[in-house]
C-alpha positions as CSV (number, residue, x, y, z in Angstrom):
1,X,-93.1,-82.9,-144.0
2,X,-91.9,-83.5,-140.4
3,X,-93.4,-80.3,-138.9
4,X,-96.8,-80.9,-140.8
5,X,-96.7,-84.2,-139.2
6,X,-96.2,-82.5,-136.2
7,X,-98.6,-80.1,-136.4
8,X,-101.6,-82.7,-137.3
9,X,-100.5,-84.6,-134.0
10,X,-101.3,-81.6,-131.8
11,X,-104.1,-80.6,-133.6
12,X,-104.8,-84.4,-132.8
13,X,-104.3,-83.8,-129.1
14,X,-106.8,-80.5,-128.9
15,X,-109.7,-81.9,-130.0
16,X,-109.4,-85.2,-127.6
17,X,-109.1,-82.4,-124.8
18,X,-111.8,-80.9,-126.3
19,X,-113.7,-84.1,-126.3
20,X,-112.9,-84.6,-122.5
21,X,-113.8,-81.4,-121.6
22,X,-116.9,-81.3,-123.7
23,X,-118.0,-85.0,-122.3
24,X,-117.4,-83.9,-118.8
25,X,-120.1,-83.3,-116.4
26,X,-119.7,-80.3,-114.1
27,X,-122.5,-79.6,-111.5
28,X,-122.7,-75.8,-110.8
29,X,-126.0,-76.0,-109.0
30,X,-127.1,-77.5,-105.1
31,X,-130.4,-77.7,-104.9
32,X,-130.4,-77.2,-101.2
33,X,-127.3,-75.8,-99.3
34,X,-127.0,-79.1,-97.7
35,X,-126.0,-80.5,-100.9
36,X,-122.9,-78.6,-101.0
37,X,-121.1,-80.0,-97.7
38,X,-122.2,-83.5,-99.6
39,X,-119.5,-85.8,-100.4
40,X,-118.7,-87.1,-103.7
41,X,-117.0,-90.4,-104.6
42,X,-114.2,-90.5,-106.6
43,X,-113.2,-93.3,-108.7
44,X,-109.9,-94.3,-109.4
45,X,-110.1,-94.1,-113.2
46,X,-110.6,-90.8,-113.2
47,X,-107.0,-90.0,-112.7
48,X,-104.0,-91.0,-115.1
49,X,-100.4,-92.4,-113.7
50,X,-97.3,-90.7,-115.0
51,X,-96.2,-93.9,-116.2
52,X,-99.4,-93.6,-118.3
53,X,-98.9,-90.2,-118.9
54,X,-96.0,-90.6,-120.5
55,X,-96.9,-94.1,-122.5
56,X,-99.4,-91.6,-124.0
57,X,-97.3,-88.9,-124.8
58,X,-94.6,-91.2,-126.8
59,X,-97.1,-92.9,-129.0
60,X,-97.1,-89.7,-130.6
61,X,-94.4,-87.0,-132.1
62,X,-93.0,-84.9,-129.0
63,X,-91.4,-81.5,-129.6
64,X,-89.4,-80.1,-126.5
65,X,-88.1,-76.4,-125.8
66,X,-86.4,-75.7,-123.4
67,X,-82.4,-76.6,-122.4
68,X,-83.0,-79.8,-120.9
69,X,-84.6,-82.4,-122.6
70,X,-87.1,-84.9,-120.6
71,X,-87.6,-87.4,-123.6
72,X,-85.0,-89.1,-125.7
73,X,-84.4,-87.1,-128.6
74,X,-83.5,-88.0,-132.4
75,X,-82.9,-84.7,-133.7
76,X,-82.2,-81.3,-132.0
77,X,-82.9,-77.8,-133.6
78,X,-79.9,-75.5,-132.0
79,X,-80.9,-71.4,-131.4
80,X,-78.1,-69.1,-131.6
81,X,-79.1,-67.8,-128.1
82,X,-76.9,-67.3,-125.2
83,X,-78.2,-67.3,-121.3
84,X,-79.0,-64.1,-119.3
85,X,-75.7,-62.7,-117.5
86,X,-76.2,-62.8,-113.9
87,X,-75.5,-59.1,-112.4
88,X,-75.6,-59.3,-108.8
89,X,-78.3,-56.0,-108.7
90,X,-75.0,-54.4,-110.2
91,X,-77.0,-52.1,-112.0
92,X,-73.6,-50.1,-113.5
93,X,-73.0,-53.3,-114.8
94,X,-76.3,-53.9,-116.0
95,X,-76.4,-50.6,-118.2
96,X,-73.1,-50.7,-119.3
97,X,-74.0,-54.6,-121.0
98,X,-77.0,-52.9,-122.6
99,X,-75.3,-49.8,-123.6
100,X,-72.9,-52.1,-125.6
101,X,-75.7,-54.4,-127.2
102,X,-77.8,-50.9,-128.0
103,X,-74.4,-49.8,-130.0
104,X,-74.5,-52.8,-131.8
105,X,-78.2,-52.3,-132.9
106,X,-79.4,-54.7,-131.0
107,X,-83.3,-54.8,-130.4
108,X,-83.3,-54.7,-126.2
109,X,-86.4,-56.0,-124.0
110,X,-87.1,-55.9,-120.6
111,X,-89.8,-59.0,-119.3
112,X,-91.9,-58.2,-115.9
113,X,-95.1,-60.2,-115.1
114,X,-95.6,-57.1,-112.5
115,X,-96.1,-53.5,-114.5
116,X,-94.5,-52.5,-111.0
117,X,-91.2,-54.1,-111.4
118,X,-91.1,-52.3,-114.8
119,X,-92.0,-48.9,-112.9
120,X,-89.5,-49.6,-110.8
121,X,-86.4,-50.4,-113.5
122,X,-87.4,-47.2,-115.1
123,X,-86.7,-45.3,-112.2
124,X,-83.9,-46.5,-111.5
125,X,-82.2,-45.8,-115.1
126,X,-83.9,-42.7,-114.9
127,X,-81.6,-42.1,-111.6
128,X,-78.9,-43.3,-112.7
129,X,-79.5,-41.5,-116.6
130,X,-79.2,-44.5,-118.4
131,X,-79.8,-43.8,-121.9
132,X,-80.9,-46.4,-123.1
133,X,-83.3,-47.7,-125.6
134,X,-85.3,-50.1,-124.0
135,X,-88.7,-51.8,-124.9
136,X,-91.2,-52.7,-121.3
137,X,-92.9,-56.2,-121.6
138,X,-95.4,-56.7,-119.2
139,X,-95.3,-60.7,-119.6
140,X,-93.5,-63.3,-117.6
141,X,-90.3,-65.8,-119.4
142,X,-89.0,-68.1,-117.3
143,X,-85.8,-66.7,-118.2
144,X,-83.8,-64.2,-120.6
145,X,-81.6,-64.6,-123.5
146,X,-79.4,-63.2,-126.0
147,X,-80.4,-63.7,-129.8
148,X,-77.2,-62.9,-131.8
149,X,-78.5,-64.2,-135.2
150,X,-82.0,-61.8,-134.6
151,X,-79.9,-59.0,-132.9
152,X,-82.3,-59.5,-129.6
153,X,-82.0,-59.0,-126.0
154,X,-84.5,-60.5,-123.4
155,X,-83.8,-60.1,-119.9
156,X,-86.5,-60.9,-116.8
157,X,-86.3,-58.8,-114.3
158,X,-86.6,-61.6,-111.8
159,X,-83.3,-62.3,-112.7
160,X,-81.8,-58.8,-112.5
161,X,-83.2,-58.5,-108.9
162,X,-82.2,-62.2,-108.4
163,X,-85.9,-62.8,-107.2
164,X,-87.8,-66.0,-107.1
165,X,-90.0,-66.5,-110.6
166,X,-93.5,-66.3,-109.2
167,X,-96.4,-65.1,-111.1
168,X,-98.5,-62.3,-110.3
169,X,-100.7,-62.8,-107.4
170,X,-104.4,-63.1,-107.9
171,X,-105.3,-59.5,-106.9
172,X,-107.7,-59.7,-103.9
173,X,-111.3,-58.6,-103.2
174,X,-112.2,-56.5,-100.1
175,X,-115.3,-58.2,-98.0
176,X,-117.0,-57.7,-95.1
177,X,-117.8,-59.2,-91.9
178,X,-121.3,-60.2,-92.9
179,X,-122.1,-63.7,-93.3
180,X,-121.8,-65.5,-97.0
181,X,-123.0,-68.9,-97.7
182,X,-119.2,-69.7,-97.7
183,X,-118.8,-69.0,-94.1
184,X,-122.3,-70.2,-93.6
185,X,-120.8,-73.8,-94.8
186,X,-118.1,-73.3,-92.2
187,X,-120.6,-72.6,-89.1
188,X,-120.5,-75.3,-86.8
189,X,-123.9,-75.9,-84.5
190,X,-123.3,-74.5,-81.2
191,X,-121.4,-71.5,-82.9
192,X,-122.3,-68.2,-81.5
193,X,-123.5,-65.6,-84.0
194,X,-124.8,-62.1,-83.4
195,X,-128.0,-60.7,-85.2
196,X,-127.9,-56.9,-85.4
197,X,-131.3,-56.5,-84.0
198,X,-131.9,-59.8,-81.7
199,X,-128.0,-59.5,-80.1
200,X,-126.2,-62.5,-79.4
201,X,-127.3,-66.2,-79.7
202,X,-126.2,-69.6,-80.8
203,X,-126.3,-71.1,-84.1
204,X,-128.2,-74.7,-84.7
205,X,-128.3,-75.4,-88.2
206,X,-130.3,-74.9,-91.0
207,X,-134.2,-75.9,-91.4
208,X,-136.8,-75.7,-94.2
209,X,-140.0,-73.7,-92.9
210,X,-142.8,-72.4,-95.2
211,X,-143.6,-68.9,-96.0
212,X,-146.2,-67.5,-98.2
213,X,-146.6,-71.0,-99.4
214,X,-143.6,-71.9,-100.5
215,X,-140.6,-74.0,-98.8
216,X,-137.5,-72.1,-97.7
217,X,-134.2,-72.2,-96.7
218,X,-133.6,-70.7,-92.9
219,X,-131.1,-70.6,-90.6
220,X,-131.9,-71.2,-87.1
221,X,-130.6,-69.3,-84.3
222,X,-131.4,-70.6,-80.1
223,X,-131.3,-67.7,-77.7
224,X,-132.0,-67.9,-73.9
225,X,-134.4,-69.8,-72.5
226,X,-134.5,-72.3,-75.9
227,X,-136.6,-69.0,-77.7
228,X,-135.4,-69.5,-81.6
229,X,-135.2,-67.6,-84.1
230,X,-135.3,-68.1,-88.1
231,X,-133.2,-66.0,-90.3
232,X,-134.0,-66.2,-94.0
233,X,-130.9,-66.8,-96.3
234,X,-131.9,-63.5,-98.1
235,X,-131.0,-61.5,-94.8
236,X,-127.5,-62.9,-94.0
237,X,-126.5,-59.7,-94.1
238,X,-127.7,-59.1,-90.7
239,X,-125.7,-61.7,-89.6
240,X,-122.0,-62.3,-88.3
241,X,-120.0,-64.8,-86.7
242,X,-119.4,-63.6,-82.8
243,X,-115.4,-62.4,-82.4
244,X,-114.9,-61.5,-78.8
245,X,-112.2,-62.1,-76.1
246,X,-110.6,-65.9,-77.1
247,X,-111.6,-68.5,-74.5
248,X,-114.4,-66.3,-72.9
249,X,-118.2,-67.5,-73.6
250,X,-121.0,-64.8,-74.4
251,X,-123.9,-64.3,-72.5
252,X,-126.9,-64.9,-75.1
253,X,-129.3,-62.5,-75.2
254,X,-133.5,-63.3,-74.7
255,X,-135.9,-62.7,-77.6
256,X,-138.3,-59.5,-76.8
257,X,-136.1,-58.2,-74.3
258,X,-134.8,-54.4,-74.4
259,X,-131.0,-55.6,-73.0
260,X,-129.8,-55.7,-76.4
261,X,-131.0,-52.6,-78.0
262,X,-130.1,-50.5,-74.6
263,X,-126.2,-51.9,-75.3
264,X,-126.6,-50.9,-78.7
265,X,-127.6,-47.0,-77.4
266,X,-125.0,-47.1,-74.7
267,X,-122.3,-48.5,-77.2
268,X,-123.4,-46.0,-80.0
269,X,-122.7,-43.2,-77.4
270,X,-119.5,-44.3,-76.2
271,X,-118.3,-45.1,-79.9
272,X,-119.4,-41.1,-80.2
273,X,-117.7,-39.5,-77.1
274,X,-114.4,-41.6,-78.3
275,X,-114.9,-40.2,-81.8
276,X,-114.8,-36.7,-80.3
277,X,-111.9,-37.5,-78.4
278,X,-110.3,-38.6,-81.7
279,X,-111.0,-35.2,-83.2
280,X,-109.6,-33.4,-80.9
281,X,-106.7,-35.7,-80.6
282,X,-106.2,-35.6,-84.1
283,X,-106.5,-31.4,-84.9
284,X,-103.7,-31.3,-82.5
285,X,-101.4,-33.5,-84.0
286,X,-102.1,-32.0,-87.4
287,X,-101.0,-28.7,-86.0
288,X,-97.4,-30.3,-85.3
289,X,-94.6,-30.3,-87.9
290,X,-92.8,-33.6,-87.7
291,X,-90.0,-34.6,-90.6
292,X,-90.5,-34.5,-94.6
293,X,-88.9,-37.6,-96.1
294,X,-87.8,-37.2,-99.9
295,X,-89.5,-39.5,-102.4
296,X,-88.4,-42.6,-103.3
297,X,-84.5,-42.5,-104.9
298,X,-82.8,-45.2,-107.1
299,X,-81.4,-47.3,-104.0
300,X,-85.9,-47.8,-102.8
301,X,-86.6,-48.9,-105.5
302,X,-83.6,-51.4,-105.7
303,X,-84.7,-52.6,-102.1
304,X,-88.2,-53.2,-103.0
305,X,-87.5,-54.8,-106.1
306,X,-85.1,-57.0,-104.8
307,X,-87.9,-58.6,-102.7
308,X,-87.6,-62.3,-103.7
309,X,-91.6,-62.8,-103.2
310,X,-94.4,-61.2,-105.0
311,X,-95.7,-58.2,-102.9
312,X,-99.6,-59.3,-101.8
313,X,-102.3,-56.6,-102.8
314,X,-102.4,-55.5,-98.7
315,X,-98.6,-55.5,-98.6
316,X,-97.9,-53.0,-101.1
317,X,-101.0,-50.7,-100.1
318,X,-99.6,-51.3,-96.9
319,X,-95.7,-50.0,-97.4
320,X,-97.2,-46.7,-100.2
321,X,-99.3,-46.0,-97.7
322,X,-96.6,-45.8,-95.2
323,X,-94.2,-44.1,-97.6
324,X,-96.8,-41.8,-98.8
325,X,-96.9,-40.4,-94.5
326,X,-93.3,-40.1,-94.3
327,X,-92.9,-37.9,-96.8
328,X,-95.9,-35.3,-95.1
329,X,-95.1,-32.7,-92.7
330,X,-96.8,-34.1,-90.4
331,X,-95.9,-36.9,-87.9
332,X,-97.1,-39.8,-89.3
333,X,-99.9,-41.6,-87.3
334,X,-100.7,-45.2,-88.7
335,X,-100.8,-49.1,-87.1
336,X,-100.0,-51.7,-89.7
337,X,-102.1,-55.4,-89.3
338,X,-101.8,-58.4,-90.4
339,X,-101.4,-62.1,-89.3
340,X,-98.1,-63.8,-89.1
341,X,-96.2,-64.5,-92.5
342,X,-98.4,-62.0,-93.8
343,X,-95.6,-59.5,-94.6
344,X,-95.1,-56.5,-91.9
345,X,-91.3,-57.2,-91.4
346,X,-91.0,-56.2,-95.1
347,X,-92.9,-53.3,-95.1
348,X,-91.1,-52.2,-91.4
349,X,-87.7,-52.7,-93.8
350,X,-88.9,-50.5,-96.4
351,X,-89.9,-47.4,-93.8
352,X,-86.5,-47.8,-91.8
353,X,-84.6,-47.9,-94.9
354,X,-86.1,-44.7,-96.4
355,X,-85.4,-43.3,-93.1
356,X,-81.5,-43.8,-93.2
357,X,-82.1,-42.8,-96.9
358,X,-82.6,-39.3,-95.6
359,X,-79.7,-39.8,-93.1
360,X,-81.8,-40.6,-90.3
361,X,-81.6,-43.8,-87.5
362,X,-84.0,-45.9,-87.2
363,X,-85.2,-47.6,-84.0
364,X,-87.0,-51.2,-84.7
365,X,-89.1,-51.9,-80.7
366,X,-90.1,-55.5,-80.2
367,X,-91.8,-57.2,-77.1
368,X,-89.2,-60.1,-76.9
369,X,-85.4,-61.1,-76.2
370,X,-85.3,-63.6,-79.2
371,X,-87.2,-61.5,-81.3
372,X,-85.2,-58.7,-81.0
373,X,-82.1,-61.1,-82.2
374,X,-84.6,-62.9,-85.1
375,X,-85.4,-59.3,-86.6
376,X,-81.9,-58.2,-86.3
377,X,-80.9,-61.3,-88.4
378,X,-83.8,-60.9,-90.8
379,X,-82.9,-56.4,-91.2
380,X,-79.5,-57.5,-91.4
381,X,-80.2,-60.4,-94.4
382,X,-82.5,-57.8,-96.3
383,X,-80.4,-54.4,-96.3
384,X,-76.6,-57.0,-96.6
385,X,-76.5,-55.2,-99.9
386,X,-76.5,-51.7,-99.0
387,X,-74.9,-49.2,-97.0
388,X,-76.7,-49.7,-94.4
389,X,-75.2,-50.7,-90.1
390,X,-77.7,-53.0,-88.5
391,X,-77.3,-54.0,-84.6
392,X,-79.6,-54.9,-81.6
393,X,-79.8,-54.8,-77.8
394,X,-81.2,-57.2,-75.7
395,X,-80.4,-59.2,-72.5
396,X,-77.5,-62.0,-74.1
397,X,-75.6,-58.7,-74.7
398,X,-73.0,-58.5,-71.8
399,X,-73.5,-54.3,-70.1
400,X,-70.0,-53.6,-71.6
401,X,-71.4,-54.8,-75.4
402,X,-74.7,-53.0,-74.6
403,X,-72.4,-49.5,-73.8
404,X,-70.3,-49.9,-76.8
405,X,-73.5,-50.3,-79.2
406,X,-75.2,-47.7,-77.6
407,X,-71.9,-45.2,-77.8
408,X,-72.2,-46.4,-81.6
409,X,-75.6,-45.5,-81.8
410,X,-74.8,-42.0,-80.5
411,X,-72.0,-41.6,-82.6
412,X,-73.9,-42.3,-85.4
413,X,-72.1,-45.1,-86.9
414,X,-75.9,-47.6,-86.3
415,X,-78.4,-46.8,-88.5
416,X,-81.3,-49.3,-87.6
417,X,-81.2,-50.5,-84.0
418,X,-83.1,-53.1,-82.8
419,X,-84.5,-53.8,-79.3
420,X,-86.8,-54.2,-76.6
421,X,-88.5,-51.8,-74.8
422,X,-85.0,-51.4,-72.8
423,X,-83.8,-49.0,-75.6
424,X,-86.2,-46.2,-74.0
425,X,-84.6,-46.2,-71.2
């Protein structure tokens, strides 16, 4: 009678969220794209305190799951489930707790919001021939469990790679540097913008003008000597927001003139001779043998797994992509990008550990004193877990400490070495 009860009180709840939603008015539509930048009042009522909240909630029947209860309770509903062991990325330890459960025909589950993470596990059992039989879930639990009464095992593999719980990242969508009413709505006035046929000018808002009899949306560009210029929204594409040196201003070009179209020629024909040079560069690098790094073993995969934040879409193109060169004959020719915080020290990790995978050393060249010493600290942090001998060089080091690290480097007893451009000479 209880859970009927129950039941009726959050079928209760639905349709008054239905309701809401339903009675909720949502504008998807500016008439004008000056209506989007307009602001819109908010009134306090529209929001609900958590004292409210919770008034609310306790006026009806409140079932909680979970191990820690946030309302007072008057009757509790016990699982015979115990908590995830913790493993330390002990993955001997790991299989030999499954093996066990799997002998006592129990049903054994592995959770991964990331299909990758799953990839990942199964290679590593695979390395390690694990045979066990194990069932992939490509879903996210908070956490894992042991189900004695239903003969179940549930383990995350957040939790066997001691990682943060995050769900999967929003994978991202490529774009190009042409203008979008988005960045249109970020253009200040007095913005410089370049037109791919008019060159170089300065943006001043946007103006309704009539053509073929009807009113539309334009945006205005001033180039030298006050000459304008309107751009209809439908050709945006021609459009992009100036990037040049930081701090330096453009020179605008003039309507009508041929300065703009005689850069464009000379610019195409340098971009040409540098492609040739490219060409040439690049046939003669393809005809040198550099070294072949094996694929990915066990101990990779552990590293990259153990990465306690969700790999970006870039990232992880980023580091296969990287991977994918070192194990080519050739000597691999590639710059990595990206904005700080974005990830590069990770995938710089991954290379240098695949590296001393393969039994090689690994040199790590940074422009600065302190960076050398903040990347030796972060390499040292990441890889503390394998066998792996991190050290660095820079100026705090004493000549006698700089000797002895070098000797060790020779020696072969450093495998990742991190310094300025000192270690060259």
């Amino acid at each position: 009678e209880k859970i009927e009860q129950q039941e009726e009180d959050l079928a209760i709840a639905y349709d008054l969220f239905q309701q809401t939603v339903k009675s909720t008015k949502v504008s998807t539509h500016a008439e004008s794209l000056e209506e989007i930048n307009e602001k819109q009042d908010v009134d306090p009522n529209d929001f609900i305190t958590v004292a409210g909240l919770e008034k609310e909630i306790q006026d009806r029947h409140i079932i909680e799951i979970g191990t820690k209860a946030f309302f007072a309770s008057t009757e509790q509903i016990n699982f015979a489930t115990k908590e995830q062991p913790a493993f330390n990325r002990q993955f001997d330890l790991l299989i030999k707790n499954l093996s066990d459960y799997e002998k006592q025909q129990y049903n054994i589950f592995i959770f991964a919001e990331n299909p990758k993470q799953l990839e990942r596990m199964h290679v590593i059992f695979t390395d390690l021939k694990a045979e066990i039989q194990v069932t992939p879930i490509p879903v996210s639990i908070h956490e894992g469990f042991i189900d004695d009464d239903l003969k179940l095992v549930c383990y995350t593999d957040h939790q066997v790679f001691q990682r943060y719980h995050k769900y999967k990242v929003k994978q991202a969508f490529s774009k190009n540097k042409a203008l979008t009413l988005k960045t249109l709505r970020e253009l200040q006035p007095g913005d410089y913008v370049s037109h791919i046929d008019h060159g170089v000018g300065v943006y001043s808002g946007l103006q309704k003008i009539e053509a073929n009899g009807r009113l539309q949306e334009a945006v205005r560009i001033q180039y030298k000597d006050g000459d304008l210029l309107y751009v209809n929204i439908s050709s945006l594409h021609k459009i992009s927001k100036y990037s040049g040196k930081e701090g330096s201003i453009p020179k605008m070009n003039k309507l009508g003139s041929d300065v703009w179209a005689k850069l464009k020629e000379k610019t195409k024909k340098q971009v040409k001779d540098i492609a040739t040079d490219l060409i040439k560069l690049y046939a003669q690098r393809k005809s040198l043998t550099g070294f072949t790094h094996s694929p990915d073993n066990y101990m990779q995969t552990e590293l990259e797994a153990s990465f306690i934040y969700e790999d970006t879409p870039d990232q992880a193109k980023a580091s296969e992509d990287v991977k994918r060169d070192m194990e080519k004959p050739a000597p691999m020719d590639r710059l990595v990008c990206g904005d700080v915080g974005f990830g590069k020290t990770e995938v710089a990790i991954r290379a240098a550990f695949k590296s001393c995978c393969d039994g090689k050393q690994a040199a790590i060249l940074v422009p600065t004193t302190i960076l050398a010493y903040q990347h030796y600290k972060t390499f040292g942090e990441r890889l503390k877990d394998f066998p792996v001998k991190v050290d660095f060089i820079n100026r705090f080091k004493s000549a006698k400490e700089k000797k002895e690290t070098l000797k060790k480097l020779e020696e072969g007893k450093i495998d990742i070495i991190v310094g300025t451009h000192a270690l060259l000479g």
